[in-house]
mmCIF file of the C-alpha atoms, coordinates in Angstrom:
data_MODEL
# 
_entry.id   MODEL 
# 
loop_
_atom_site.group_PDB 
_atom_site.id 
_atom_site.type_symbol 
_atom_site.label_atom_id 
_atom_site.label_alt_id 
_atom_site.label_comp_id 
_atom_site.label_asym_id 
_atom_site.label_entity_id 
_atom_site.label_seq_id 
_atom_site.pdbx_PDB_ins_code 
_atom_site.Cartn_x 
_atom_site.Cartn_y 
_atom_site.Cartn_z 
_atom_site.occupancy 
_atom_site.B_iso_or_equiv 
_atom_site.pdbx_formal_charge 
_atom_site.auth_seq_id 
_atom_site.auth_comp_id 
_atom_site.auth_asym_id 
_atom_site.auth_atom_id 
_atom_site.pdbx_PDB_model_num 
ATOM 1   C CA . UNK A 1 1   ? -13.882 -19.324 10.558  1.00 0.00 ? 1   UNK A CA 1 
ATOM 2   C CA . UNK A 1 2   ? -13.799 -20.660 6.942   1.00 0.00 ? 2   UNK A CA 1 
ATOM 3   C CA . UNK A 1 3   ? -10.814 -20.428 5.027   1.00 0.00 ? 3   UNK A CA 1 
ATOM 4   C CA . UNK A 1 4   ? -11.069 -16.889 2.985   1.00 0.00 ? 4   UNK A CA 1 
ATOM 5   C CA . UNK A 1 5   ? -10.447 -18.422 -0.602  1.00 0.00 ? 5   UNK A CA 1 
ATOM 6   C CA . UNK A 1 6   ? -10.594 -14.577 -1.548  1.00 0.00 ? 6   UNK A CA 1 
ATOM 7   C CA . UNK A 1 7   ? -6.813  -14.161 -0.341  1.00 0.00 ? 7   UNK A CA 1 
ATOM 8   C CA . UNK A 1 8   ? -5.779  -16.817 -2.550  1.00 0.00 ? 8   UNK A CA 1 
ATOM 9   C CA . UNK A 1 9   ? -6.918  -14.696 -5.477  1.00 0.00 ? 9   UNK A CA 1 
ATOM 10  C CA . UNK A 1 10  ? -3.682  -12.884 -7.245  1.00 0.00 ? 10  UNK A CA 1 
ATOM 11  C CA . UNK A 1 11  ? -5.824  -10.536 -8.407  1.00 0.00 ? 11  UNK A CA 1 
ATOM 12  C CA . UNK A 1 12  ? -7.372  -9.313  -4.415  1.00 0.00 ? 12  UNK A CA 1 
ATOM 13  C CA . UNK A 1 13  ? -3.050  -9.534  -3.277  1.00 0.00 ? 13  UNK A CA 1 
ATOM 14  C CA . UNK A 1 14  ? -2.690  -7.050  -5.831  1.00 0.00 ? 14  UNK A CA 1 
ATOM 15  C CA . UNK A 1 15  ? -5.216  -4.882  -4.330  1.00 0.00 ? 15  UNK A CA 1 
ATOM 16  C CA . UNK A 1 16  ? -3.877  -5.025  -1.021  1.00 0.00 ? 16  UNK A CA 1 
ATOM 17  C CA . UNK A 1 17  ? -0.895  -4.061  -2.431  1.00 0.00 ? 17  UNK A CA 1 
ATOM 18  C CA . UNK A 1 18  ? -2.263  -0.893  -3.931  1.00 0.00 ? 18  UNK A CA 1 
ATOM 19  C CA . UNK A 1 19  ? -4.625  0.229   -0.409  1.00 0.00 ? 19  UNK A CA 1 
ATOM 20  C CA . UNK A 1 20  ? -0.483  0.102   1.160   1.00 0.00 ? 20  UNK A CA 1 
ATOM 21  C CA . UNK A 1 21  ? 0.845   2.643   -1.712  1.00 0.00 ? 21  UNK A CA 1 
ATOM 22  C CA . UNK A 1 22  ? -2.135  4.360   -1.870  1.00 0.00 ? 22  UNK A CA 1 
ATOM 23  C CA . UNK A 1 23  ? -2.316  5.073   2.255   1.00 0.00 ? 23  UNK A CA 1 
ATOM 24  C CA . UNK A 1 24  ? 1.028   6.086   1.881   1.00 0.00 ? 24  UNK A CA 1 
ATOM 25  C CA . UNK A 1 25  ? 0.017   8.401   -0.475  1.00 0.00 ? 25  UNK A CA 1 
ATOM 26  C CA . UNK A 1 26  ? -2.846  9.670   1.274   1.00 0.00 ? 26  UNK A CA 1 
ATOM 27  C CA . UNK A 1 27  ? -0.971  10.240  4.600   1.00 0.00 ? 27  UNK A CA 1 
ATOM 28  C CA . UNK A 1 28  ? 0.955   12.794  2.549   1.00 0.00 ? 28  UNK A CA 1 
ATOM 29  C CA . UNK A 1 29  ? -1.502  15.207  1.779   1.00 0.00 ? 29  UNK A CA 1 
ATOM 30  C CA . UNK A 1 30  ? -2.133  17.983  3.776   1.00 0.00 ? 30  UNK A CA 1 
ATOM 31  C CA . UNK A 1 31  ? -4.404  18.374  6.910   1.00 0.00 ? 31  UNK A CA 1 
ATOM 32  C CA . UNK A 1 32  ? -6.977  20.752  4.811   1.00 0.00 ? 32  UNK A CA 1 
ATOM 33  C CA . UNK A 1 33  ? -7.593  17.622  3.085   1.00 0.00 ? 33  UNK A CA 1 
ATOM 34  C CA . UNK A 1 34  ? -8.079  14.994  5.828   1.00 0.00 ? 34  UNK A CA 1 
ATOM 35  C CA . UNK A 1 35  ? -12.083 14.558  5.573   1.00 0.00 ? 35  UNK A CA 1 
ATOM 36  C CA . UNK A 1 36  ? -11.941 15.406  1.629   1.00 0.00 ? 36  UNK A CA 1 
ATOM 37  C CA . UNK A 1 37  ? -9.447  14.003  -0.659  1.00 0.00 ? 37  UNK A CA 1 
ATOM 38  C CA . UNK A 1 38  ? -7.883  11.911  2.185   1.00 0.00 ? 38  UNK A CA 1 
ATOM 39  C CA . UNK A 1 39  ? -10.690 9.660   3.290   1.00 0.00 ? 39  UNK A CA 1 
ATOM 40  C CA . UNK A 1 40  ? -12.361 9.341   0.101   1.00 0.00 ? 40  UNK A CA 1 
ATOM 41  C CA . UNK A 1 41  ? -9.258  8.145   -1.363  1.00 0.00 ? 41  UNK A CA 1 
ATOM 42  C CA . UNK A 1 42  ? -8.691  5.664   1.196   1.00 0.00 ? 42  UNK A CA 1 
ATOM 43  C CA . UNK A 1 43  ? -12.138 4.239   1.046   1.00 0.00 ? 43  UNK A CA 1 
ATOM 44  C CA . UNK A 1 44  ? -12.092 3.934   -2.650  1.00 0.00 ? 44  UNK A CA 1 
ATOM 45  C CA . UNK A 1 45  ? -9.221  2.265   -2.881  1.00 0.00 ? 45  UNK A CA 1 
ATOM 46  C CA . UNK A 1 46  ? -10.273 -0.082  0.586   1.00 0.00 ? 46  UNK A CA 1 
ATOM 47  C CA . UNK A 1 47  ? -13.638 -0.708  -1.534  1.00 0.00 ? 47  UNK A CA 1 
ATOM 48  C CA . UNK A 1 48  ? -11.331 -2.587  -4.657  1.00 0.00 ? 48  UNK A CA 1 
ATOM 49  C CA . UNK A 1 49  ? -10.461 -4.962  -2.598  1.00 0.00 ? 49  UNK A CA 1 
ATOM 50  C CA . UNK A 1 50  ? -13.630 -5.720  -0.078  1.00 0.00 ? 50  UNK A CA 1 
ATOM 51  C CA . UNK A 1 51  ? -15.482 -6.011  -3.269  1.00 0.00 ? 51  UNK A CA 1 
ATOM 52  C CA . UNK A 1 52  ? -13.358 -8.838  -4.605  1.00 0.00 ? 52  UNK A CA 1 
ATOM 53  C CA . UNK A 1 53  ? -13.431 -10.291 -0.962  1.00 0.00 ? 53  UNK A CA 1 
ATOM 54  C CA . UNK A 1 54  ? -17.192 -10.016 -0.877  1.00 0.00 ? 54  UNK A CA 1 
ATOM 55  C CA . UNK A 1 55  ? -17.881 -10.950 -4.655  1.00 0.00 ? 55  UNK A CA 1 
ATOM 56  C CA . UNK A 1 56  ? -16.009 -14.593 -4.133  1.00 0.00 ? 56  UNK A CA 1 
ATOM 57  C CA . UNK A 1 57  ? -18.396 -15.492 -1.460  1.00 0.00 ? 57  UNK A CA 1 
ATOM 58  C CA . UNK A 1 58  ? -21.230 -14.872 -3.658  1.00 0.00 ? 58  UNK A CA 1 
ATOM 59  C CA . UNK A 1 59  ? -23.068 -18.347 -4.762  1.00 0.00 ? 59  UNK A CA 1 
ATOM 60  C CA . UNK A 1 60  ? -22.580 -17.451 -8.663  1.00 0.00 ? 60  UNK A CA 1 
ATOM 61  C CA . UNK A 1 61  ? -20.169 -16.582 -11.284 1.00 0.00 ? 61  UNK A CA 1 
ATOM 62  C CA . UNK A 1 62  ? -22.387 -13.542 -12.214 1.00 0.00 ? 62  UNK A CA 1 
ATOM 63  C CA . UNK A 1 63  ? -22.583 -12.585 -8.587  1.00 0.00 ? 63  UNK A CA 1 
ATOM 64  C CA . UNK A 1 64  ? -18.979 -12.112 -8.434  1.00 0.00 ? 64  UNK A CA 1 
ATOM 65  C CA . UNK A 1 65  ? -18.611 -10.521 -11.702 1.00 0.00 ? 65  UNK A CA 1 
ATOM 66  C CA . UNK A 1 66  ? -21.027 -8.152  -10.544 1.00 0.00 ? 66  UNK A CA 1 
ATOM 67  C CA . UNK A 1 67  ? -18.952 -7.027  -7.488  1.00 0.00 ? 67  UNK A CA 1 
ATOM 68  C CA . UNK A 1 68  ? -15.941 -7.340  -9.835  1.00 0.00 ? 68  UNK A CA 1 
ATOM 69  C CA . UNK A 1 69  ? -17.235 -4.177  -12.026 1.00 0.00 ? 69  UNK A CA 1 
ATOM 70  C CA . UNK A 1 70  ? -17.962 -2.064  -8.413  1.00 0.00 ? 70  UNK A CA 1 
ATOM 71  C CA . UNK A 1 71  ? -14.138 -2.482  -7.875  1.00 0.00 ? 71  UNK A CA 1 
ATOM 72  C CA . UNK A 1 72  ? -13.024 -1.328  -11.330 1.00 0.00 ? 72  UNK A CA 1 
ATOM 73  C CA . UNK A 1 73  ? -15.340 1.611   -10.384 1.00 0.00 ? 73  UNK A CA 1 
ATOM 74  C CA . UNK A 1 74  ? -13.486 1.966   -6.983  1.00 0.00 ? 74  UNK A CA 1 
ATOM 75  C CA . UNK A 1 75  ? -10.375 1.818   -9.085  1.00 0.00 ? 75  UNK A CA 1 
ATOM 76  C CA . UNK A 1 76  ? -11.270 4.135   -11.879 1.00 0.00 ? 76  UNK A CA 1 
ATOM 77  C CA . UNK A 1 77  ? -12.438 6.621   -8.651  1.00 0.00 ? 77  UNK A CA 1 
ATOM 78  C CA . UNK A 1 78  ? -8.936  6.127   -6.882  1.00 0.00 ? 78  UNK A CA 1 
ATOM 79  C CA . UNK A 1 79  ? -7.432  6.838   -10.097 1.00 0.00 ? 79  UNK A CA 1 
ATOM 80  C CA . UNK A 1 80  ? -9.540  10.347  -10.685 1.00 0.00 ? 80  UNK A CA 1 
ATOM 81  C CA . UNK A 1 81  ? -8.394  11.151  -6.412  1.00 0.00 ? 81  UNK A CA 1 
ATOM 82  C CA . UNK A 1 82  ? -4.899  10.859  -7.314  1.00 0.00 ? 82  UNK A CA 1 
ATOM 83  C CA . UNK A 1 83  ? -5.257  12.816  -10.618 1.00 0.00 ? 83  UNK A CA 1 
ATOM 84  C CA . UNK A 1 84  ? -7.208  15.459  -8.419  1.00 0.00 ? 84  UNK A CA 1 
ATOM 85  C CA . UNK A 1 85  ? -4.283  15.458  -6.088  1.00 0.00 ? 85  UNK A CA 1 
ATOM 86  C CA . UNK A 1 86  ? -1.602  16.220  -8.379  1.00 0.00 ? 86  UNK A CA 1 
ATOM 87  C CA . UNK A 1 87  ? -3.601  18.656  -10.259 1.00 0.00 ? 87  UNK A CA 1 
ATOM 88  C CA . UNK A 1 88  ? -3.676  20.487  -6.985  1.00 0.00 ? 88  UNK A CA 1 
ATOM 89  C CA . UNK A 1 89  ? 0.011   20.135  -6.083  1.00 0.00 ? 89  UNK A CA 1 
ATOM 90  C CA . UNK A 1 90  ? -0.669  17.887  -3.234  1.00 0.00 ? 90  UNK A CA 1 
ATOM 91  C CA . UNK A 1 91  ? 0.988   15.259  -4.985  1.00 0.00 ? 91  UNK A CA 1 
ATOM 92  C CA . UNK A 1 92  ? 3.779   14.138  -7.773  1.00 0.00 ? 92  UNK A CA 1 
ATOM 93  C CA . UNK A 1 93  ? 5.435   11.870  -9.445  1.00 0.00 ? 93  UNK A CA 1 
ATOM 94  C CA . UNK A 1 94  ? 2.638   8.644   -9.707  1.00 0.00 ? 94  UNK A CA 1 
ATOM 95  C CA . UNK A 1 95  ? 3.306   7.287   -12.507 1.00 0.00 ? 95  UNK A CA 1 
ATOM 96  C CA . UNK A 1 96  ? 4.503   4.173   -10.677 1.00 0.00 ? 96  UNK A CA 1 
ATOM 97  C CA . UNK A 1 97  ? 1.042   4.362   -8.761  1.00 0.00 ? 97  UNK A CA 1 
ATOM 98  C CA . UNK A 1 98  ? -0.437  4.553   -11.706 1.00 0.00 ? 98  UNK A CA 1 
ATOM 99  C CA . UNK A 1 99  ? 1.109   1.679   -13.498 1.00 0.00 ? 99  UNK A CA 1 
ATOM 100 C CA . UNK A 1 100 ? -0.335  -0.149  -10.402 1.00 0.00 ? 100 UNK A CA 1 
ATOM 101 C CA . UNK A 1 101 ? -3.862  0.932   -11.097 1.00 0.00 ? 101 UNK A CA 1 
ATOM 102 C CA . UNK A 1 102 ? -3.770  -0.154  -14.815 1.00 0.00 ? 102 UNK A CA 1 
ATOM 103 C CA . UNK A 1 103 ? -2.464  -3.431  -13.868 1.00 0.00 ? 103 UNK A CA 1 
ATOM 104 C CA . UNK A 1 104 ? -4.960  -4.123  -11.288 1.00 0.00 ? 104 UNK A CA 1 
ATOM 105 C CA . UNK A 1 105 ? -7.740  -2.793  -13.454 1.00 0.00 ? 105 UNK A CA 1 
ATOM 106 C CA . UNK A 1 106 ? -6.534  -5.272  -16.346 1.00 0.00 ? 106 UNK A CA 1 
ATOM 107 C CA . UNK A 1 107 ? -6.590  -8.220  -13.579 1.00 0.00 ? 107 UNK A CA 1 
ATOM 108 C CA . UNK A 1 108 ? -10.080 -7.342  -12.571 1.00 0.00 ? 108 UNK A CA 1 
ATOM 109 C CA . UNK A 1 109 ? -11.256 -7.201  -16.224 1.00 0.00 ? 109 UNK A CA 1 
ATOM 110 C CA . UNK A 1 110 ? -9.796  -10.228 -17.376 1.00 0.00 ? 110 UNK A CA 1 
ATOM 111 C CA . UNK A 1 111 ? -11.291 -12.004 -14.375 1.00 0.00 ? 111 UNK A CA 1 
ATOM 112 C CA . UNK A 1 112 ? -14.425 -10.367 -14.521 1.00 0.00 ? 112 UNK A CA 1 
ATOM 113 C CA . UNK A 1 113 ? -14.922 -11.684 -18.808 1.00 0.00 ? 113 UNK A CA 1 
ATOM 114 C CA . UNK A 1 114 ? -13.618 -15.182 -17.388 1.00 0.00 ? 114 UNK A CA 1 
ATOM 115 C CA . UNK A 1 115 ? -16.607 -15.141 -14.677 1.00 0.00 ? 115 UNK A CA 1 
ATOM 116 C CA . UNK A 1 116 ? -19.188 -14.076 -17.724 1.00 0.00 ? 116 UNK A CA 1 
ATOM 117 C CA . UNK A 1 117 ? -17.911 -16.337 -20.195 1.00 0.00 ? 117 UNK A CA 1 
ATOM 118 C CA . UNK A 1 118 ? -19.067 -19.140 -17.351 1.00 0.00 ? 118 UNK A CA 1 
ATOM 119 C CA . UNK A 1 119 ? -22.798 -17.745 -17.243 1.00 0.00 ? 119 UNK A CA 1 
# 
């Protein structure tokens, strides 16, 4: 297999990071939730970082960028779950999680306007 110059990416290490916290999270909430809030928040936060994955084995800078902006929208929809969550009591105390997300979402965006300032 070819070496997966995604995972040298600080930016996709981050993300894995996050899917850890965030399945944490997830395995918290209650069983009325397990093919609701629980999966969708699992694959949204899982689709962050196979989009950066799939985006750096794409042939162009514009490519990537475009896979780039489908993981801040994976990140912007993890963010809404977890809002969602505590709204309903399922969940408390984020702001840590949350710190994460704006991080990560920073990362993406900075490497995102690097990729277009290429094209």
């Amino acid at each position: 297999m070819a070496r997966s110059y995604y995972r040298d990416l600080a930016v996709w290490q981050k993300s894995v990071e996050l899917i850890k916290k965030v399945y944490g999270l997830a395995e918290s909430l209650p069983k009325l939730e397990e093919y609701v809030l629980k999966q969708q928040l699992k694959r949204a936060v899982t689709s962050v970082a196979l989009n950066i994955a799939e985006g750096k084995s794409r042939k162009s800078a514009k490519e990537f960028a475009h896979f780039l902006n489908v993981s801040v929208a994976s990140l912007a929809e993890v963010e809404a779950i977890l809002l969602i969550c505590e709204e309903l009591g399922y969940l408390s105390a984020l702001d840590g999680v949350y710190t994460d997300i704006e991080a990560l979402g920073k990362m993406l965006n900075a490497l995102r306007s690097r990729l277009c300032s290429k094209e």
